[in-house]
N, C-alpha and C positions, 0 to 999 in steps of 0.2 A: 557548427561549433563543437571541437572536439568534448569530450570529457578527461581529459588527463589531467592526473596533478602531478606539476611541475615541483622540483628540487628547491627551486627558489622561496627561503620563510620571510612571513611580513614580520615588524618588531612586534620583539615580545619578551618578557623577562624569562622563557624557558624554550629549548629548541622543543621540536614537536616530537612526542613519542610514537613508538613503533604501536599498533594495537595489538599487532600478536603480541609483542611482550607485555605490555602490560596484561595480556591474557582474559582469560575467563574468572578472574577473585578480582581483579583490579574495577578500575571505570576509565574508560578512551573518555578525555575531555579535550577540547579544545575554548571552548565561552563556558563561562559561568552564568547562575542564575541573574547573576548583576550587567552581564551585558561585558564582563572583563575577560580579557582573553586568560585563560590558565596556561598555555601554550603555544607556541608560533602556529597559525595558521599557514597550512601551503598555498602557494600562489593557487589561485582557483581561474576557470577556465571564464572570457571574458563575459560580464554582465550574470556567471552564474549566482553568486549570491543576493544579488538586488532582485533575481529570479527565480529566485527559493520563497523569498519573501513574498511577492507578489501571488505565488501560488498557496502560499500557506492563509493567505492572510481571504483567498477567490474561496478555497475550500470554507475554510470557517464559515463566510458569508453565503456560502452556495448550502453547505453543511444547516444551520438555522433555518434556511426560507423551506426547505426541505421536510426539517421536521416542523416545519409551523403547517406545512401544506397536508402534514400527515396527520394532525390536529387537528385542524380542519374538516377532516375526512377525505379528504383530495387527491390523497394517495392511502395503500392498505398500510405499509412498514417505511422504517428506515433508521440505520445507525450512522449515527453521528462517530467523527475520529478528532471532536472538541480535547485537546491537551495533546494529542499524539501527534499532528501533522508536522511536528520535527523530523520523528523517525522515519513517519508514510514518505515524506517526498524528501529525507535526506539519502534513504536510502534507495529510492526511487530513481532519481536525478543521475544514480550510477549507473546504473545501466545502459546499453549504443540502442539502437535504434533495429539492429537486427536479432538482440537478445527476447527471449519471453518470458512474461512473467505471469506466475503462476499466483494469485493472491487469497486473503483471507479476509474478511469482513470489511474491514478498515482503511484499504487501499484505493478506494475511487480517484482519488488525486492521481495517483501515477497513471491511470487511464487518459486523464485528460491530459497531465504533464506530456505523455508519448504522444497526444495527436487526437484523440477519442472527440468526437464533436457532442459541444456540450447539450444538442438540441437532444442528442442520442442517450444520452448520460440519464437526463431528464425523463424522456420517455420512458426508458424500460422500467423505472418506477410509476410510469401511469400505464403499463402493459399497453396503448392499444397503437392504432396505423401507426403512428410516427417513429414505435419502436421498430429497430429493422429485427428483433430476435420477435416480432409478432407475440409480445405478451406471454410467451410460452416458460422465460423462468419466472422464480420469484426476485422481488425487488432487491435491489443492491447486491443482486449478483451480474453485475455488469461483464461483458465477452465484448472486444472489437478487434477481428482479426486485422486490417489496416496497422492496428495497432501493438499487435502479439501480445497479448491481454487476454489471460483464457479467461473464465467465470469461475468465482470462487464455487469453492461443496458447499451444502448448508453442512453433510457429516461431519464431523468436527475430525481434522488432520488429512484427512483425505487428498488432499490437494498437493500435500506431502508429496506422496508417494507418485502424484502424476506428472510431477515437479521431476524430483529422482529418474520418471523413466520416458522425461522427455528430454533432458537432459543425457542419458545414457542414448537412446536417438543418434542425437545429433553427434555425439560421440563416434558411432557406429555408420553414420555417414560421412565422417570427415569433414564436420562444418568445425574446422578449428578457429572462426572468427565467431561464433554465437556461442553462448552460454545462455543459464537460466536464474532467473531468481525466485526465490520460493519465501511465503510468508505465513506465517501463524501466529496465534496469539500464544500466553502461556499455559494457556488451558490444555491446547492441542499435545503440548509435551507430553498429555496422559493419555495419547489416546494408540492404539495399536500402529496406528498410521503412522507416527513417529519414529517408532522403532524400526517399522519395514524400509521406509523411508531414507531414514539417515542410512542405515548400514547397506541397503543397496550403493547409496550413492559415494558410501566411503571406498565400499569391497573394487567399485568399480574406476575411480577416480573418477567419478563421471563431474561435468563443469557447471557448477551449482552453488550459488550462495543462497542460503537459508537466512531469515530473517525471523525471529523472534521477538514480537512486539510484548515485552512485559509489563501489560500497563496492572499488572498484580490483583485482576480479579478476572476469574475466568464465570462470566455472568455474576452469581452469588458467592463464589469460593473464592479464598484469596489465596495468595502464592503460599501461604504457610501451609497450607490444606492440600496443595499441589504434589509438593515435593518435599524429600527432605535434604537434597543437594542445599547445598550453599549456595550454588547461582544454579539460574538453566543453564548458562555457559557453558559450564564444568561437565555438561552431560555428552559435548562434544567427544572429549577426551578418551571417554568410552566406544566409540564411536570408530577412531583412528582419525579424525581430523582436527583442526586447531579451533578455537571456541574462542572469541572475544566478549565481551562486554563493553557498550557503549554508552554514555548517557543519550537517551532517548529526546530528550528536549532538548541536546545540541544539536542543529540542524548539520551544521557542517563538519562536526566531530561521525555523526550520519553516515552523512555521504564519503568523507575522507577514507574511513574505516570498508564501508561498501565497495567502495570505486578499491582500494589496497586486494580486497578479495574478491574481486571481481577480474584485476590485473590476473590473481593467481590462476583463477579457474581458466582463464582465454591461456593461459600457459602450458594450461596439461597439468597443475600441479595438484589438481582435486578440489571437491566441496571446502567450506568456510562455514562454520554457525555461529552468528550474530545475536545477541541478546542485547537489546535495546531495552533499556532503563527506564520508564516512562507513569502514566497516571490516565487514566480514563477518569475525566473529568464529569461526563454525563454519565446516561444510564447506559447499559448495555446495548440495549435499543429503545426505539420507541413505545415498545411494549413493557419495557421495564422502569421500576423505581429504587434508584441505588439507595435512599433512604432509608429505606427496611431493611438494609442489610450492612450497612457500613458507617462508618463515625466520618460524616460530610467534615466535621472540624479537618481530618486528611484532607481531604478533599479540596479544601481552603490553601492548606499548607503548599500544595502543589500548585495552585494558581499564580504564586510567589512564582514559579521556573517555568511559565508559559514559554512555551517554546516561542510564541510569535512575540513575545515580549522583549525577549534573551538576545532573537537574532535582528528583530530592528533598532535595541538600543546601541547593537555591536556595528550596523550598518551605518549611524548615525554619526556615533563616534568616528568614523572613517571617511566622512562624508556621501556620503554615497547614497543618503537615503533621507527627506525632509520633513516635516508636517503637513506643508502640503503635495509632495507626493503620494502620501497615504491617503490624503482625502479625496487627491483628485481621482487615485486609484480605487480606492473603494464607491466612489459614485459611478465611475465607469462598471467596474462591476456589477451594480448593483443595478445596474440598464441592463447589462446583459444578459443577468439571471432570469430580469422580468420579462423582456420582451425574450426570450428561449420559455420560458414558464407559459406565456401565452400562445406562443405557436403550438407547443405542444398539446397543452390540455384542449384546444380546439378541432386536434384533430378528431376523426372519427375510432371505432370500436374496430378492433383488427377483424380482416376478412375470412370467412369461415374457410375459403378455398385455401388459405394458408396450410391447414392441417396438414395437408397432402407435400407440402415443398419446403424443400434443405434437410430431407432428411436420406434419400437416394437419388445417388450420381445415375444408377439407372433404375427407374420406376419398376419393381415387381409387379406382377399381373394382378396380385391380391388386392395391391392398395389401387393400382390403375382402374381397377373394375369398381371400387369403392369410392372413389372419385370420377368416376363415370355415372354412377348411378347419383352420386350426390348431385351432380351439374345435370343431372336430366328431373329429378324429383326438381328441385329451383326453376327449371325452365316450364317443365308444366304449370 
């Protein structure tokens, strides 16, 4: 199933805007909080929207048992992407299947969206055999090359920059049908990575859209504290490339705006930075309490524009989406969490012979000898 959006608008009492014009000060909308279109939606490519839904709706339910497991003590960490899976998987959804994506905290969905087996997903937050990266990062930094899913940095922007120059790569090899997507949150805009990042990838046209998840607290700090831009958008501009603004809780206003600067980059026309509009609805992570630090009454206010709300009342209204399709859908899910939940946690503790393998194509003498003697000390 390709990803193109087609020329053709569904009704609607306004034609659809361009997102670069509406720019970096505006807001790219297509649904509203009420599930009504503000905009003609473009023809979407077939079953993609009833398949945004279903993903948004696995994450959430996969997102909870997750952090219940981590409550439990069953796992060390784990953050939830509770309010944001509009932006995670509408800008996700854009990208082909030979593109990589570089992510930030938040994006576990598009791991799984691209292919990422959920047994896999699961494991590398209980580190041991089942995981294939043998335990060796921390949790929710998910990598499946099958999938072109690097691991996010815990550094904060970091990812940035390895976005930028992998992107420039592929440039440098003439893979004119692959680009990159790169993700951060708004915090990341302050960190050095940002700056190296963008203006490498501006100087170079290298073929990269940037994502910008603003769910306007970076941990304890909110965006006021951040910047004193007007939007992150606008920090584009600086930059030499074009900066939109999207609403983060329209899933397809997301993708529409993504997949538009994703066209550009596969053209040679240069990077795209995307700021997505959006609410972190939980805590930062598992380890944090947004309570102590923020007026939860927000926090309410935003659960009014759930994304998963917005795009199945808009599904609904269209036909395409029932009662009980979402029930029968989320019990199937809710099988598959568990019985993946249990194959995993029963595996065993990774194997200590691991240390020595996936880290050189050819083994040095140093570590040969040091994995010699480890399997002979074992064997006595």
């Amino acid at each position: 199933m390709g990803n193109s959006v087609a020329a053709k608008k569904t009704t609607s009492t306004a034609e659809t805007p361009d997102p670069y014009e509406v720019g970096p000060l505006g807001l790219f909308q297509l649904v509203d909080e009420t599930g009504t279109e503000t905009a003609a939606v473009p023809e979407l490519p077939e079953g993609l929207a009833v398949r945004l839904l279903e993903a948004m709706l696995f994450q959430r339910a996969l997102d909870q048992r997750m952090l219940n497991l981590q409550r439990q003590g069953r796992i060390g960490f784990y953050g939830t992407a509770k309010g944001q899976e509009g932006a995670v998987l509408g800008s996700g959804a854009a990208f082909e299947e030979q593109d990589w994506c570089y992510p930030a905290l938040r994006e576990g969905a598009i791991a799984l969206w691209r292919g990422m087996k959920l047994d896999h997903y699961i494991a590398q937050c209980f580190g041991n055999a089942a995981d294939p990266t043998h335990g060796r990062q921390m949790p929710c930094h998910y990598s499946d090359a099958p999938s072109r899913y690097v691991s996010l940095s815990s550094p904060i922007g970091t990812q940035i920059s390895h976005a930028a120059g992998a992107a420039r790569a592929i440039q440098i090899k003439g893979d004119k049908d692959k680009i990159v997507g790169g993700w951060m949150g708004d915090g990341a805009t302050s960190s050095n990575d940002f700056h190296a990042g963008m203006n490498f990838a501006a100087v170079w046209k290298a073929p990269i859209v940037y994502i910008c998840q603003n769910n306007q607290w970076a941990i304890s700090v909110p965006a006021a504290a951040q910047t004193a831009s007007e939007t992150f958008a606008i920090k584009a501009e600086a930059y030499g490339m074009p900066g939109m603004r999207v609403d983060g809780n329209d899933v397809l206003a997301c993708y529409v705006a993504t997949k538009l600067a994703a066209d550009r980059a596969r053209r040679g026309e240069g990077p795209t930075f995307i700021e997505m509009l959006t609410f972190r609805l939980g805590g930062h992570s598992s380890s944090d309490d947004p309570t102590k630090y923020r007026d939860e009454s927000i926090a309410k206010q935003w659960e009014q524009r759930d994304p998963l709300d917005r795009h199945r009342t808009w599904l609904v209204g269209k036909g395409m989406w029932t009662d009980k399709m979402q029930d029968d859908f989320l019990a199937e899910a809710g099988t598959a969490i568990s019985e993946a939940i249990t194959r995993v946690e029963a595996a065993p503790p990774v194997e200590t012979e691991t240390l020595f393998s996936d880290v050189w194509a050819d083994v040095p003498a140093m570590l040969r000898d040091q994995q010699d003697r480890y399997t002979n000390e074992e064997t006595v």
